[in-house]
BAFI-3210 file (N, C-alpha, C; in Angstrom, 3 decimals, decimal comma, padded with zeros to 6 digits):
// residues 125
n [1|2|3|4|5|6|7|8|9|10|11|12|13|14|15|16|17|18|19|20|21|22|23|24|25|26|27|28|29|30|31|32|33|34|35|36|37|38|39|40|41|42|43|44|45|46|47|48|49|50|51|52|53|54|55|56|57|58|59|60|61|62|63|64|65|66|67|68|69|70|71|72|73|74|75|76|77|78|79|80|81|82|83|84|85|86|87|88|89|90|91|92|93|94|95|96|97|98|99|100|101|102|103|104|105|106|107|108|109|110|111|112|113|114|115|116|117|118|119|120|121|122|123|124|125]
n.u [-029,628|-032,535|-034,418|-032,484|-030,135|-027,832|-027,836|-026,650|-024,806|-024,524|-027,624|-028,664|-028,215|-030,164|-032,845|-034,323|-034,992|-032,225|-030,826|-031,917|-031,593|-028,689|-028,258|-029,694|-029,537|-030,521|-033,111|-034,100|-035,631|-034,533|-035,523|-037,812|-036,043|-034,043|-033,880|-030,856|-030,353|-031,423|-029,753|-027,180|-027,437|-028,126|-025,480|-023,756|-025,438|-024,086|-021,569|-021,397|-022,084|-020,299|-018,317|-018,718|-018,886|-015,678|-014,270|-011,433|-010,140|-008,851|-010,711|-011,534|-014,000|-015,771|-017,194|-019,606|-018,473|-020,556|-021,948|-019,520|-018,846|-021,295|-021,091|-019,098|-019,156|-021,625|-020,244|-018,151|-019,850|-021,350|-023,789|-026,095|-026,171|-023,774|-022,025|-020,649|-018,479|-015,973|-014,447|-013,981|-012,373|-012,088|-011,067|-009,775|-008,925|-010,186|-009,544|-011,065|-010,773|-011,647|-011,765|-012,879|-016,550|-015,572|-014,737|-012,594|-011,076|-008,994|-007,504|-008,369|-009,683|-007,517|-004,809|-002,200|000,297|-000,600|001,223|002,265|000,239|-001,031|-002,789|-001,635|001,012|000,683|000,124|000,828|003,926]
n.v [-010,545|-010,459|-010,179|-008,727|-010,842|-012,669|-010,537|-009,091|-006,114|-004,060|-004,987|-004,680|-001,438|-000,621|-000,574|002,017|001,281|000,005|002,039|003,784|002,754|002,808|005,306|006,444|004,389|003,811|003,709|002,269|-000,393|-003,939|-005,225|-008,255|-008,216|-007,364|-004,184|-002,485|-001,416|-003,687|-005,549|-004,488|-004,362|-006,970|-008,175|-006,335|-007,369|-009,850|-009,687|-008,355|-010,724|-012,485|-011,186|-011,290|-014,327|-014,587|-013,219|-010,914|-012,216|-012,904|-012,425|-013,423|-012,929|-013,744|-011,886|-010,118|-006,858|-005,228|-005,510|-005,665|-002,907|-001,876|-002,909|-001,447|001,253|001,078|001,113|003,029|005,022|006,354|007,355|004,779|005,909|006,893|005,109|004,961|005,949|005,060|002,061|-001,561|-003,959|-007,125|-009,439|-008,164|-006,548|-005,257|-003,975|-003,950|-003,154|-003,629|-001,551|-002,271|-001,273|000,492|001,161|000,843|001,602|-000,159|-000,764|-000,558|-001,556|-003,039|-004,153|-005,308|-006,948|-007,882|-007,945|-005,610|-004,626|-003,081|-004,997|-007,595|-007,222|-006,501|-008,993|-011,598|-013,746]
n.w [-048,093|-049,096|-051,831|-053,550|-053,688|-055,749|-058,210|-059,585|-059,678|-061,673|-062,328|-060,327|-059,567|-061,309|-059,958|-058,419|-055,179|-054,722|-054,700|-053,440|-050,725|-050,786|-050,357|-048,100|-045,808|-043,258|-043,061|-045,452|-046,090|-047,730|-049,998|-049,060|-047,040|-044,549|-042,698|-042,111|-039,730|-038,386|-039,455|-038,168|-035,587|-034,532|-035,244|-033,314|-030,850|-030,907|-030,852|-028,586|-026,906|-027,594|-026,413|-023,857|-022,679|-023,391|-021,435|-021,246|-023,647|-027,107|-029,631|-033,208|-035,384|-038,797|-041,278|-044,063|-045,929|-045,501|-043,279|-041,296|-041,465|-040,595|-037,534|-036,875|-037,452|-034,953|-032,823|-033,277|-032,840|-034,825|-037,848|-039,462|-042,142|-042,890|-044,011|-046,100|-046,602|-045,484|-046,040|-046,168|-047,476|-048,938|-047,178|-045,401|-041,943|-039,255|-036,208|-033,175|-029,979|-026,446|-023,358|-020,609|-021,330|-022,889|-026,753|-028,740|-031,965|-033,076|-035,600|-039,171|-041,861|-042,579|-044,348|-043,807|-042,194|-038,408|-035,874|-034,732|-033,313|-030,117|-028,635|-028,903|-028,349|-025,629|-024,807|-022,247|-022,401]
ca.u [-029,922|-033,554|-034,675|-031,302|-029,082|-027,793|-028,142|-024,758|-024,513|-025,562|-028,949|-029,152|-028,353|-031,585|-033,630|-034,569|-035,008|-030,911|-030,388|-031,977|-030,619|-027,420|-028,749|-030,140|-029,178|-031,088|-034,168|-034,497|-035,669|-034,250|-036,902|-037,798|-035,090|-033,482|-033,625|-029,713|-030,504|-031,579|-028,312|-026,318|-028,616|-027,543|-024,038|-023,044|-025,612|-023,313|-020,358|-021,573|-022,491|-019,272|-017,107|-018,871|-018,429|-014,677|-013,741|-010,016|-009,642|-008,697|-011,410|-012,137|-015,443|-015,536|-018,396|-019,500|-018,325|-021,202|-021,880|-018,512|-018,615|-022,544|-020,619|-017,583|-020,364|-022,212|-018,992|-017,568|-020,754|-021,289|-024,872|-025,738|-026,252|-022,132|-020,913|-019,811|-017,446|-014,815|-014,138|-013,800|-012,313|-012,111|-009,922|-008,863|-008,756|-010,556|-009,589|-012,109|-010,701|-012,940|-011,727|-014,519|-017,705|-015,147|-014,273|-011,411|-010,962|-007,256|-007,444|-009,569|-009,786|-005,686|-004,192|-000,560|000,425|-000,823|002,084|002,934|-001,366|-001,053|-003,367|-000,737|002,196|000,595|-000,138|002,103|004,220]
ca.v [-009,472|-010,487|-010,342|-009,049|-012,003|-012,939|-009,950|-008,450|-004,539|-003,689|-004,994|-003,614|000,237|-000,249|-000,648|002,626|001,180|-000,109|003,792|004,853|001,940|003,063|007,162|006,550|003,235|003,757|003,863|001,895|-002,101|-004,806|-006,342|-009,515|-008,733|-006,605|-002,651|-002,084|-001,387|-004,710|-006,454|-004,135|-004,697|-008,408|-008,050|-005,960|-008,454|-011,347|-009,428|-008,448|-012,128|-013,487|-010,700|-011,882|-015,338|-014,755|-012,030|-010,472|-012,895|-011,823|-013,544|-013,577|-012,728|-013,627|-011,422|-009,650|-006,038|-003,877|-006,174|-005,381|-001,739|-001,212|-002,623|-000,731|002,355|001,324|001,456|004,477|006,318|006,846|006,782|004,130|006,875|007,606|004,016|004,755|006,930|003,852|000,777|-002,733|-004,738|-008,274|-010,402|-007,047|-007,021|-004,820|-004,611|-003,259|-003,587|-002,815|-001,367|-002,585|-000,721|001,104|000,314|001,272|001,047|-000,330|-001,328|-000,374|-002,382|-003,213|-005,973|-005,195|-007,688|-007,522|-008,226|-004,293|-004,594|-003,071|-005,661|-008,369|-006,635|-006,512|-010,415|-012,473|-014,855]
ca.w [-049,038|-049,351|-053,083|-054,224|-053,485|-056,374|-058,842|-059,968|-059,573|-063,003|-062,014|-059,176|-060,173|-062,212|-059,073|-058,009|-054,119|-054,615|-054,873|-051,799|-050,084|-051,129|-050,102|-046,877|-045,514|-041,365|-043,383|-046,306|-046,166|-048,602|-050,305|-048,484|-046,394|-042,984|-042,518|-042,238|-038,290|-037,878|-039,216|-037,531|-033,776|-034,566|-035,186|-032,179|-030,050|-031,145|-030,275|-026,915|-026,174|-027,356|-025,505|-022,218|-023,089|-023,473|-020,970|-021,709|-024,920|-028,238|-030,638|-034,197|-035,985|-039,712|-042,072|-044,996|-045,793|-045,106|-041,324|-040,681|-041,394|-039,172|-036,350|-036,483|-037,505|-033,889|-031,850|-033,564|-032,672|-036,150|-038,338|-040,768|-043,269|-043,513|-044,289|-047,181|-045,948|-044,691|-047,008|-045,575|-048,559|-048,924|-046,468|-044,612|-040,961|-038,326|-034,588|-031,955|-028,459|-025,344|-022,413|-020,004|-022,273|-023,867|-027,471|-029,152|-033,077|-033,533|-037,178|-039,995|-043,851|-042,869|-044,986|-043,692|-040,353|-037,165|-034,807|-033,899|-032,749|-028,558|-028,189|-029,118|-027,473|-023,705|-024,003|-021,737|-023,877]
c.u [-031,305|-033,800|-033,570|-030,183|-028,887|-027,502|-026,481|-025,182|-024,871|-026,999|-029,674|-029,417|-029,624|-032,686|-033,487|-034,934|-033,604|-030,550|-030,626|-031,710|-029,165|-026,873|-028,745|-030,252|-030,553|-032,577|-035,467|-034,108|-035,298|-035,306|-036,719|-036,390|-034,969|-033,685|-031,920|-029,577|-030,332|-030,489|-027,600|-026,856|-027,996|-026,451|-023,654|-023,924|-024,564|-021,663|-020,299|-021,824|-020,837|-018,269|-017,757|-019,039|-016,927|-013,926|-012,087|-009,258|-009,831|-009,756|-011,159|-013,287|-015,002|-017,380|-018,264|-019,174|-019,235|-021,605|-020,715|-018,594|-020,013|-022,094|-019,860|-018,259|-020,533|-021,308|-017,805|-018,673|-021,244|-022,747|-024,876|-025,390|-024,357|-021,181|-020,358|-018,712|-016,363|-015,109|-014,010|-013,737|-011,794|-011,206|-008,862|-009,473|-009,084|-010,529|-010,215|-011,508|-011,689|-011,809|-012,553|-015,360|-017,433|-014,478|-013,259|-011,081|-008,855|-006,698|-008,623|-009,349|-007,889|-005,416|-002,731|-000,698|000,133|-000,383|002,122|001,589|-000,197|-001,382|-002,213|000,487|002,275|000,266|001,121|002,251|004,238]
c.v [-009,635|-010,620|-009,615|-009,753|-012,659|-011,834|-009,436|-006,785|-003,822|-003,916|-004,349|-002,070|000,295|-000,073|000,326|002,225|000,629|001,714|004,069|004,049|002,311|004,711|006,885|005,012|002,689|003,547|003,190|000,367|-002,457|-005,358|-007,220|-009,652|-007,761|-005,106|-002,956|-002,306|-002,342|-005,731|-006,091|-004,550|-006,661|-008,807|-007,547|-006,601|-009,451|-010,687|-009,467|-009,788|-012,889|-012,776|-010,970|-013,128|-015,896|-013,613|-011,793|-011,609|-012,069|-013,268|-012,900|-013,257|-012,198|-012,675|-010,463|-008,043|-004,632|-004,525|-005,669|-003,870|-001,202|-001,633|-001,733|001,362|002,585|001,848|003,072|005,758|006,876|006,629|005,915|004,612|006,950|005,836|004,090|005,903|006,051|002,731|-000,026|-003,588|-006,424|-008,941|-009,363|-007,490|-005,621|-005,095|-003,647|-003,929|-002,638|-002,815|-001,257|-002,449|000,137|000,623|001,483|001,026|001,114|-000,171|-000,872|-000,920|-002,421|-004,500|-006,039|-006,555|-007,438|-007,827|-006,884|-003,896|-004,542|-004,310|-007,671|-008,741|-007,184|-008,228|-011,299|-013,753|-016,311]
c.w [-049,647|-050,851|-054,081|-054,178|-054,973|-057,550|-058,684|-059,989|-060,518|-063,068|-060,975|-059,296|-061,066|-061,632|-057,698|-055,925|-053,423|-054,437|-053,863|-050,627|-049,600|-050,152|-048,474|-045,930|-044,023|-041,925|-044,797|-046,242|-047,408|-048,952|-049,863|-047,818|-045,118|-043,425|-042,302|-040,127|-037,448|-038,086|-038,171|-035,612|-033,664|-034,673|-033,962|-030,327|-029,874|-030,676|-028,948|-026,409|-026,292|-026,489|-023,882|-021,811|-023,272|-023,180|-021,249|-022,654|-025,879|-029,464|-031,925|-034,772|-037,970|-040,626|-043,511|-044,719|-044,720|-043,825|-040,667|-040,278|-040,215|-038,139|-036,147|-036,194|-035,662|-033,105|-032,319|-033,563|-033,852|-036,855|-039,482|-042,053|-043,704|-043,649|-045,330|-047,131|-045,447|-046,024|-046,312|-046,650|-047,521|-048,164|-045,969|-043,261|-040,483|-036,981|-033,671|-030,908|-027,210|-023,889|-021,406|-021,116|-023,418|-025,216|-028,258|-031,017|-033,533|-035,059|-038,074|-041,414|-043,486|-043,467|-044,631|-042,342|-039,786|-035,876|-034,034|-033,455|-030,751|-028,210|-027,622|-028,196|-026,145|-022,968|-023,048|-022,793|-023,544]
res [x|x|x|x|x|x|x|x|x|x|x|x|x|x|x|x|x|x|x|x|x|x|x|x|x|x|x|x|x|x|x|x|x|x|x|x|x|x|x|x|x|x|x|x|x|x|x|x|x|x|x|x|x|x|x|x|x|x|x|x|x|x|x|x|x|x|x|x|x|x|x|x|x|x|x|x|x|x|x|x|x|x|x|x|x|x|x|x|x|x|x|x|x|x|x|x|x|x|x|x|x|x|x|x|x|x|x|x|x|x|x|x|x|x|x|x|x|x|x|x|x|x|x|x|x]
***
């Protein structure tokens, strides 16, 4: 978060470049830190490396809210601009499955179980 790491939300809302951060996400740098683009370009790298690294496995990937949501964004075809349109709270659970190139959004911010997950189902036991 470049030069707001640290700053609590009340400080932030005072900093007219938190606002258009907030406005226009695809387009507005963090001070001393990433364009939005560039997390997200690094997140769904690291996915693509580990899903061809661990062909028809079911992995893991732990991160912060708004990383979570620009991948789920990239793969739902979606622009950075509308993330705030979906929630991804704290110690919820997102499942993206890929059919070959195709991705699939199973789960979105779920905190319920994930036994009745397809993905789960079709494994041999």
């Amino acid at each position: 978060m470049g030069e707001w790491s640290g700053l609590s939300y009340r400080e932030l809302d005072e900093r007219p470049e938190w606002r258009r951060f907030n406005q226009v996400r695809s387009m507005t740098r963090i001070p001393g830190g990433e364009l939005m683009v560039e997390t997200q370009a690094r997140m769904v790298g690291e996915l693509d490396r580990l899903r061809a690294a661990h062909p028809d496995e079911v992995f893991a990937v732990v991160s912060h809210g708004d990383v979570i949501k620009a991948a789920i964004a990239y793969f739902a075809g979606m622009p950075l601009d509308f993330l705030w349109r979906f929630e991804i709270d704290p110690a919820s659970v997102s499942v993206i499955a890929f059919e070959g190139d195709t991705p699939r959004i199973l789960r979105l911010n779920d905190s319920e179980e994930l036994r009745d997950l397809p993905l789960w189902n079709a494994r041999p036991a």
